[in-house]
C-alpha positions as CSV (number, residue, x, y, z in Angstrom):
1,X,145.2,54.0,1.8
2,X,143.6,55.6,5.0
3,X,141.0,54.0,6.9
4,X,138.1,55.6,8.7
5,X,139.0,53.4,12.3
6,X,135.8,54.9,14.0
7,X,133.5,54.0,10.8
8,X,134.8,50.8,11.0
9,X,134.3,49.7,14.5
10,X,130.8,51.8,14.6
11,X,130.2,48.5,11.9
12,X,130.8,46.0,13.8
13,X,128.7,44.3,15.6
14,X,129.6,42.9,19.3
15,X,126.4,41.5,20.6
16,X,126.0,38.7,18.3
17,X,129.0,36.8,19.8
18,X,128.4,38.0,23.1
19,X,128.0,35.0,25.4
20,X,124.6,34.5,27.6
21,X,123.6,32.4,30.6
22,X,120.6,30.8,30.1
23,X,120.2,28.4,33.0
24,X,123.2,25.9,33.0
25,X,124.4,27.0,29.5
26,X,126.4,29.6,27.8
27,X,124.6,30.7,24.6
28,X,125.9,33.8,21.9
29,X,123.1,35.9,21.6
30,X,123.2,35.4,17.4
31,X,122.6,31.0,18.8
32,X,119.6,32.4,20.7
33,X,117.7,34.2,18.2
34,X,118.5,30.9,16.1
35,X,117.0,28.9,18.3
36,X,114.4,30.9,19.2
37,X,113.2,31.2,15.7
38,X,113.1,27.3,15.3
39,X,111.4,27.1,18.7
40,X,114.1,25.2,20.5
41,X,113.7,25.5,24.0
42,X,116.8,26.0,25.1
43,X,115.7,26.8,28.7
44,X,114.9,22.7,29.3
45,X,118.1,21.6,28.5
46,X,120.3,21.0,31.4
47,X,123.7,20.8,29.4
48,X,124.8,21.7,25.8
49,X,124.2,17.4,24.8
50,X,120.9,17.7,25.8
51,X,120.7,20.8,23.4
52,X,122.3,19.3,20.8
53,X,119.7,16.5,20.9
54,X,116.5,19.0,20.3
55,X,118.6,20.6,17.6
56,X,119.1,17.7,15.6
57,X,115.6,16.5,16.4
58,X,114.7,19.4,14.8
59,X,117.4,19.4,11.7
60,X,116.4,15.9,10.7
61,X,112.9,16.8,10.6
62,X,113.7,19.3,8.0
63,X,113.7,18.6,4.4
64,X,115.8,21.3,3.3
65,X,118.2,22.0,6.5
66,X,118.6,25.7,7.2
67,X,122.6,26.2,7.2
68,X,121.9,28.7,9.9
69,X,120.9,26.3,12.5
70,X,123.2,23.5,11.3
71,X,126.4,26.5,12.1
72,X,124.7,26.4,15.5
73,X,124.8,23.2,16.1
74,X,128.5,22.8,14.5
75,X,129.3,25.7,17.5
76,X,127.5,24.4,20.6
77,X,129.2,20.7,19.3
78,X,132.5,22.2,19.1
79,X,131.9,24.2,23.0
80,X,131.0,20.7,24.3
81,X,133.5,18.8,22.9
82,X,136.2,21.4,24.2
83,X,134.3,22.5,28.1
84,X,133.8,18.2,28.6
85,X,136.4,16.2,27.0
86,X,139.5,15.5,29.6
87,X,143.0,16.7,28.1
């Protein structure tokens, strides 16, 4: 079986995952648009706790949580815990 390499990678997409700075945090750009369409702002949050804390705010204010936004905040969780716990 052959494989068209160029169709493939023309697929793919690279900006999602691509990290951003958005004042003291690192953000993907797909976590952005996720926040940005809940009306997070991310931009007040001076570390990725603080962030975390809106988010939830946010999820437990939701009747019916939006897996979207809970994958976010499973992935910023995971980011702090690994950048901020001492090995």
């Amino acid at each position: 079986m052959e494989y068209d390499i160029d169709k493939i990678v023309s697929d793919m997409d690279f900006h999602s995952n691509s990290f951003k700075n958005v004042g003291n945090l690192m953000l993907t750009n797909r976590e952005i648009s996720v926040l940005d369409r809940y009306k997070i702002d991310y931009s007040k949050c001076g570390n990725l706790k603080q962030l975390l804390f809106e988010i939830e705010s946010v999820i437990s204010d939701m009747e019916i949580v939006d897996e979207e936004l809970e994958l976010v905040s499973d992935s910023i969780s995971e980011r702090d815990y690994y950048q901020n716990t001492n090995k």
